[in-house]
Each structure stands twice: as C-alpha cells, then as structure tokens.
Biopython code that builds the backbone (N, CA, C, O; Angstrom):
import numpy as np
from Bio.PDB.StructureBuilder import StructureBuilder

atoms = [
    (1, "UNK", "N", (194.080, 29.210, -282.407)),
    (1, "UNK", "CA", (193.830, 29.620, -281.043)),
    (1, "UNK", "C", (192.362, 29.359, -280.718)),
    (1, "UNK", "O", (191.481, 29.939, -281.352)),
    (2, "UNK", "N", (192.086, 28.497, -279.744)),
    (2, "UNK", "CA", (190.395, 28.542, -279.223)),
    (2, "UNK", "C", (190.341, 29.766, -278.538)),
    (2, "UNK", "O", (191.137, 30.535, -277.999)),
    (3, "UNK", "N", (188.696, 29.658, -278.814)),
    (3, "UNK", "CA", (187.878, 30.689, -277.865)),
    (3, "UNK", "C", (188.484, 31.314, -276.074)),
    (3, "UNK", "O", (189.639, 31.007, -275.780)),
    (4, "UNK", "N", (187.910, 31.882, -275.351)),
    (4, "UNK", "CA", (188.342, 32.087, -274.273)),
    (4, "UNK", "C", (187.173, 31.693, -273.476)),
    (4, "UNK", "O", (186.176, 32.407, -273.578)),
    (5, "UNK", "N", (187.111, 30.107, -272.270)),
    (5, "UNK", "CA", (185.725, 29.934, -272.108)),
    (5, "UNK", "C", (185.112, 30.989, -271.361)),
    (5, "UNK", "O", (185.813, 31.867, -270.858)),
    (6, "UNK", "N", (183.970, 30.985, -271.253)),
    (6, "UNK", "CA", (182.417, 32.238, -270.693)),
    (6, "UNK", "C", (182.129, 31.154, -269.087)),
    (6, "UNK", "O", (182.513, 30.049, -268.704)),
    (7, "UNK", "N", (181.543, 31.886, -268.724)),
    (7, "UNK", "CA", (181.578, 31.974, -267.027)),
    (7, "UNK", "C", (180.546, 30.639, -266.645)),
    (7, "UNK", "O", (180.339, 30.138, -265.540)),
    (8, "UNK", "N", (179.989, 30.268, -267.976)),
    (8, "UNK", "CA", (179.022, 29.461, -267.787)),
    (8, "UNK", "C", (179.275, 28.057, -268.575)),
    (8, "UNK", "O", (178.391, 27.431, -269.160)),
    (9, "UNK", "N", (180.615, 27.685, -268.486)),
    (9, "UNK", "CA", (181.247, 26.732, -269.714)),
    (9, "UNK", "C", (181.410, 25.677, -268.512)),
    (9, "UNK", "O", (181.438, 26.055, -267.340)),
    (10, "UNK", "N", (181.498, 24.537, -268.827)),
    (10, "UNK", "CA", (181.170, 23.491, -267.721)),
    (10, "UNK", "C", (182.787, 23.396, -267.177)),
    (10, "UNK", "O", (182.889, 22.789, -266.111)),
    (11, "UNK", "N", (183.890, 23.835, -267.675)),
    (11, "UNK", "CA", (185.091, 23.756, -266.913)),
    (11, "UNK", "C", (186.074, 22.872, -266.551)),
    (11, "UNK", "O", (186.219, 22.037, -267.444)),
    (12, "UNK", "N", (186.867, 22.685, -265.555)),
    (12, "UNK", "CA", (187.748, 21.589, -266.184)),
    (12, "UNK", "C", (187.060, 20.095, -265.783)),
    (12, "UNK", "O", (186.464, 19.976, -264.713)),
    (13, "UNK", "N", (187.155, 19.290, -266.459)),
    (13, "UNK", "CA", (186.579, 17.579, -265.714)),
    (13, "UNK", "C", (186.746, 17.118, -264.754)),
    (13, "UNK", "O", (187.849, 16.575, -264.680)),
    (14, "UNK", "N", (185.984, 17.035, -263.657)),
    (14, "UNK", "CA", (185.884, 16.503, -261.884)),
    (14, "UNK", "C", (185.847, 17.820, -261.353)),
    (14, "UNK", "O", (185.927, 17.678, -260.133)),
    (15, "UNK", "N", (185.761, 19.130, -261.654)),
    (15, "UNK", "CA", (186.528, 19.965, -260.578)),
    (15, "UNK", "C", (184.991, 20.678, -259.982)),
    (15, "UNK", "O", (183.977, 20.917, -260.637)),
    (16, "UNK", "N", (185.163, 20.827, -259.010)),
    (16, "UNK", "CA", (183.251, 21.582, -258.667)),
    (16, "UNK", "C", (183.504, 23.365, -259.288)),
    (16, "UNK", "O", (184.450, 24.043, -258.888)),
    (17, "UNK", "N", (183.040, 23.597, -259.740)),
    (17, "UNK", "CA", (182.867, 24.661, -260.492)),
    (17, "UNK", "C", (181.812, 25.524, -260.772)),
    (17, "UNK", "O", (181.846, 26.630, -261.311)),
    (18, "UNK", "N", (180.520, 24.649, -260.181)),
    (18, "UNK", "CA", (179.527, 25.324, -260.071)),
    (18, "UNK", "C", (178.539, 24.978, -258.599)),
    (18, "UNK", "O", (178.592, 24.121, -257.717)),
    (19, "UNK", "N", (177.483, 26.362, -258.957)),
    (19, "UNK", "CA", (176.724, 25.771, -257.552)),
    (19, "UNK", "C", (175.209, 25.975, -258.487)),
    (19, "UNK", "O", (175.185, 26.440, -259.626)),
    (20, "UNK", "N", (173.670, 25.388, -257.503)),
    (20, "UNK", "CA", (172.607, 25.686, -258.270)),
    (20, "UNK", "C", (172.221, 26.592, -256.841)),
    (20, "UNK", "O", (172.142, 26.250, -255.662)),
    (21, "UNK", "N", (172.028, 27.869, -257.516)),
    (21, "UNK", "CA", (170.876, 28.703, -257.164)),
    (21, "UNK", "C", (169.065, 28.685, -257.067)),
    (21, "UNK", "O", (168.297, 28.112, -257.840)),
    (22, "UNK", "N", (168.812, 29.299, -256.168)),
    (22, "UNK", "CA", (167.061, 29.212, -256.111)),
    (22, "UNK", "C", (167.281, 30.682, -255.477)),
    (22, "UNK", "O", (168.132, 31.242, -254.785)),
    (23, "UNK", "N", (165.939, 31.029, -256.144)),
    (23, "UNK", "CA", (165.214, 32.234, -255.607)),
    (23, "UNK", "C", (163.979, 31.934, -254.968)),
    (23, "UNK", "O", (163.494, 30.805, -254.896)),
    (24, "UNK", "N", (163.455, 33.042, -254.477)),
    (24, "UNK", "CA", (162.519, 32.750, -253.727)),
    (24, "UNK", "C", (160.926, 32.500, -254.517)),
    (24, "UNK", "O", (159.893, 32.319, -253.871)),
    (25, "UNK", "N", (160.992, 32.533, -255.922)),
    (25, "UNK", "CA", (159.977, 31.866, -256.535)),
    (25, "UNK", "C", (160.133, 30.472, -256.572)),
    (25, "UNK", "O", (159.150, 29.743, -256.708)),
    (26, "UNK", "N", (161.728, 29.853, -256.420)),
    (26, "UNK", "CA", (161.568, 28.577, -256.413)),
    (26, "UNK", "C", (162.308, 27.815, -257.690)),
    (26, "UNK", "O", (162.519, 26.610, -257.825)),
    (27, "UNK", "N", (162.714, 29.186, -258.801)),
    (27, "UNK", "CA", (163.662, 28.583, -259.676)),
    (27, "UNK", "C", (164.711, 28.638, -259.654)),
    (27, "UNK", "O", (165.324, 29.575, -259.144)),
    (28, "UNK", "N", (165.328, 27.476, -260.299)),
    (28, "UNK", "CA", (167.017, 27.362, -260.178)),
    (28, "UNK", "C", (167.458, 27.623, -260.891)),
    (28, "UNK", "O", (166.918, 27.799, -261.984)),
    (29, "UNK", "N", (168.699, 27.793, -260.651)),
    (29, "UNK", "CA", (169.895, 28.230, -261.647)),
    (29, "UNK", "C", (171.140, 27.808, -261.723)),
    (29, "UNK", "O", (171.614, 27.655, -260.597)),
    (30, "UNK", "N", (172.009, 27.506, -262.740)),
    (30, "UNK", "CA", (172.913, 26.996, -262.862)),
    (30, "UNK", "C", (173.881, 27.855, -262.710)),
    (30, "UNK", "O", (173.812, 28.534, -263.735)),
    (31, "UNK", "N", (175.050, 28.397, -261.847)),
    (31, "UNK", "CA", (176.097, 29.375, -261.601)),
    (31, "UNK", "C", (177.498, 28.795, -261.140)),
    (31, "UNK", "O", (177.622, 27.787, -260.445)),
    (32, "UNK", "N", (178.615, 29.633, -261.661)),
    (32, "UNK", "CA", (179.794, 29.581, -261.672)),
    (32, "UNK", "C", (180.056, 29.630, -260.494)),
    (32, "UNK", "O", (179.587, 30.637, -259.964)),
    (33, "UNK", "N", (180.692, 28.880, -259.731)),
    (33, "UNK", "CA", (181.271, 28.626, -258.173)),
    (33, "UNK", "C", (182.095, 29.980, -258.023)),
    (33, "UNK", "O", (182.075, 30.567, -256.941)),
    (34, "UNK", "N", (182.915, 30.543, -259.243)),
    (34, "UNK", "CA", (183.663, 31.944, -258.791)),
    (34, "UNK", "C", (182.808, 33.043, -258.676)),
    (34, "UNK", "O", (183.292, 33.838, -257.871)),
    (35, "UNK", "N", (181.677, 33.453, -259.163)),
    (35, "UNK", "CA", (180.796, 34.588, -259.651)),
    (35, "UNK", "C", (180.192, 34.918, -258.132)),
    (35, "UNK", "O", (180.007, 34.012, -257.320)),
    (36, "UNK", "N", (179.973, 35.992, -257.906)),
    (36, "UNK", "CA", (178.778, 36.476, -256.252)),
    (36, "UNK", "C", (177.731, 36.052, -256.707)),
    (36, "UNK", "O", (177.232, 36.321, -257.800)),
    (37, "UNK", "N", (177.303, 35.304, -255.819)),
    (37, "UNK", "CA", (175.530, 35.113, -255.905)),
    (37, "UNK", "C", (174.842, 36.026, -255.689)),
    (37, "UNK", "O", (174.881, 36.750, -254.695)),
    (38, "UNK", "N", (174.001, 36.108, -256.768)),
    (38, "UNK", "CA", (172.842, 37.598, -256.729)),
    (38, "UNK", "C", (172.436, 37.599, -255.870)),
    (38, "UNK", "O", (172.347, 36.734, -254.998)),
    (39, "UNK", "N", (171.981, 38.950, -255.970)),
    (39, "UNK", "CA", (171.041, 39.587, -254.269)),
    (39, "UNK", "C", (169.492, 38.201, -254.941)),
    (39, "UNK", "O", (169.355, 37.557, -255.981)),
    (40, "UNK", "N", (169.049, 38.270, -254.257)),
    (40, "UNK", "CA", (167.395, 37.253, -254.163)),
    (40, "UNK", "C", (167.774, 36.025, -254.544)),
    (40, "UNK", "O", (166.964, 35.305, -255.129)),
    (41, "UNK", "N", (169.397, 35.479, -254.205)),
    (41, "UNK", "CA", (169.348, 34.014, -255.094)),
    (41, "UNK", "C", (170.053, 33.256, -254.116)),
    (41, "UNK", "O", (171.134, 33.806, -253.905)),
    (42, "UNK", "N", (169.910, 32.259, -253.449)),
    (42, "UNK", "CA", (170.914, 31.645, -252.212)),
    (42, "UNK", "C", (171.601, 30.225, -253.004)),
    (42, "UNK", "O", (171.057, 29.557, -253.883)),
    (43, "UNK", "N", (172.755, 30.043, -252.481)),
    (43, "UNK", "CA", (173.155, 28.698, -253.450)),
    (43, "UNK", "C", (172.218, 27.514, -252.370)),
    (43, "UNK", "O", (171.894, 27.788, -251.214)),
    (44, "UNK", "N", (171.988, 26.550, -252.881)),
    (44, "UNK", "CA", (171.169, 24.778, -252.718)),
    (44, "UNK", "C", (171.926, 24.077, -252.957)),
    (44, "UNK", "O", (171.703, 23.025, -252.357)),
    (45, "UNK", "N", (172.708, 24.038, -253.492)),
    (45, "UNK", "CA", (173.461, 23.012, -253.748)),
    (45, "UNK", "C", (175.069, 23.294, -254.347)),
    (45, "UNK", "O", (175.268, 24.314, -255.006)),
    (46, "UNK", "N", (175.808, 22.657, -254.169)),
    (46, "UNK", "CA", (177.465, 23.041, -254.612)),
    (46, "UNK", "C", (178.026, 23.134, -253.583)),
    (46, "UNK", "O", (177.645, 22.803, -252.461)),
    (47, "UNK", "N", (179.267, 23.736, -254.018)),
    (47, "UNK", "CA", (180.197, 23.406, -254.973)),
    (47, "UNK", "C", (180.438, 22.290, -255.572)),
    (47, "UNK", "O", (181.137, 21.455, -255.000)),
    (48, "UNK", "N", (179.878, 22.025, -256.929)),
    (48, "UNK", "CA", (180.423, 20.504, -257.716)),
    (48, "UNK", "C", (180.223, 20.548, -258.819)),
    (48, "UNK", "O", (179.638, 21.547, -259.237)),
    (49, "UNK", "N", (180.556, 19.656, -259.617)),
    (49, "UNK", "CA", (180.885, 19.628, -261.170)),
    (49, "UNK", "C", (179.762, 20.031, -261.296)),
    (49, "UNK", "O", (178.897, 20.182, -260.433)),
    (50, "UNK", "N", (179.720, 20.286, -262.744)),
    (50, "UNK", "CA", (179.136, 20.948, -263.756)),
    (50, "UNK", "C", (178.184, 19.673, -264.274)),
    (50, "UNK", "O", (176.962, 19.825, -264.271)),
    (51, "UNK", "N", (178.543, 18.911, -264.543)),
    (51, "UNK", "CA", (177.236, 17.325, -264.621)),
    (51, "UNK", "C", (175.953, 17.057, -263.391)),
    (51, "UNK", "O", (174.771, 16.724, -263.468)),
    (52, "UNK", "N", (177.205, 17.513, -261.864)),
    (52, "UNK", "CA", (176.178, 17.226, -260.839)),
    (52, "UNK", "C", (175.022, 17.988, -260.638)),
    (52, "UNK", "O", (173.901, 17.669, -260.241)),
    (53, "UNK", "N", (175.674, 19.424, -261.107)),
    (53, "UNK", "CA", (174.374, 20.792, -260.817)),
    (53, "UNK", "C", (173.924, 20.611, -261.815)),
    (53, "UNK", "O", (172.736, 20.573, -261.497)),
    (54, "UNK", "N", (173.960, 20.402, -263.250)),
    (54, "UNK", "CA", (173.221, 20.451, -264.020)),
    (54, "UNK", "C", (171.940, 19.316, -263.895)),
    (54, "UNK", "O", (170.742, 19.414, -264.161)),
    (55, "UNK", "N", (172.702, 18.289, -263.408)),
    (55, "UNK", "CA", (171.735, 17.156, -263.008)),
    (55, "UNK", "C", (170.439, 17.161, -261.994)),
    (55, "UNK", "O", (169.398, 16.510, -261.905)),
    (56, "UNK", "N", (171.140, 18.381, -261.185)),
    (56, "UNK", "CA", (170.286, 18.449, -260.146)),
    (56, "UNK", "C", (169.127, 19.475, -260.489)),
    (56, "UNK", "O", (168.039, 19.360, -259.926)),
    (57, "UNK", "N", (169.379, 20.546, -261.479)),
    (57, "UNK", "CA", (168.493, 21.643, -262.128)),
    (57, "UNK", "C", (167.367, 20.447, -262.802)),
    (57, "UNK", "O", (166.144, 20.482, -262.668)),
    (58, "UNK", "N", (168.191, 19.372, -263.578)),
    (58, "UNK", "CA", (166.848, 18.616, -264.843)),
    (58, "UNK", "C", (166.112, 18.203, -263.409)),
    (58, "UNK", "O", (165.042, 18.753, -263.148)),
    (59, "UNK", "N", (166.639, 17.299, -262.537)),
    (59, "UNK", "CA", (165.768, 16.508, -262.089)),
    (59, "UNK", "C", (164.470, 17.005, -261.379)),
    (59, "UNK", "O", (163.406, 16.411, -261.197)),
    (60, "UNK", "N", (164.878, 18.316, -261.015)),
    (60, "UNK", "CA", (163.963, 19.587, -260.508)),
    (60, "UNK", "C", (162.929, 19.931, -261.222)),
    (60, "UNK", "O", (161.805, 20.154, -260.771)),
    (61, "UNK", "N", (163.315, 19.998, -262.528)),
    (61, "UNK", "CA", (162.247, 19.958, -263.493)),
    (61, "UNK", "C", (161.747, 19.416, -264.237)),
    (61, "UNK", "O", (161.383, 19.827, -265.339)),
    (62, "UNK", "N", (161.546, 17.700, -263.486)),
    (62, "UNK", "CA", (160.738, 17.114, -263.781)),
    (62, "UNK", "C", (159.235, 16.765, -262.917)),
    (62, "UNK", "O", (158.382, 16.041, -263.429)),
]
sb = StructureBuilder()
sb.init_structure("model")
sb.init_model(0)
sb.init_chain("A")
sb.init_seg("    ")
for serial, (resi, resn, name, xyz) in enumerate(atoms, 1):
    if name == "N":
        sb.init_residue(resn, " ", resi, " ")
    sb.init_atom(name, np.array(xyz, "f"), 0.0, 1.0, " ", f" {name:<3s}", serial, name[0])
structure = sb.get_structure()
C-alpha cells in the first residue's frame, strides 16, 4: 500500500492543482489549489500545475 499524498505533493499530471501565493513582504509560496488562502497571502498566479507554479516561485528567485 503507498503512502497517502500531503497537501503539498505535486498531484495528478496536467491538472492545475496549485496556485503561488505572495504576501505583502513580497514572498511566495507554493499552495494547494484546494486549501483557503491565508489571511496576509493573496494568490498571483494559478490555478496550474504543479511544474508551472513551481516554475514561477524559482524564476522569482532569481
């Protein structure tokens, strides 16, 4: 039997599943498209795969 995935597991392949968060300092975050967005955190970007937001967090921090 596998694991049971965690809220932060990249999910099924193509499906948007996540969004990137920013707060008002300006950092992002990588979050589950199902989860409430925290109080001080607005989504920027999403709903989309888990490659695209993650992509979009690195390129941020470069």
């Amino acid at each position: 039997m596998s694991p049971r995935p965690g809220p932060f597991d990249p999910g099924a392949e193509g499906r948007e599943t996540h969004l990137v968060l920013e707060n008002s300092r300006g950092r992002l975050s990588l979050w589950p498209s199902w989860r409430a967005v925290p109080a001080g955190w607005s989504a920027v970007f999403g709903p989309a795969t888990h490659p695209a937001c993650a992509g979009r967090v690195e390129a941020r921090r470069r």
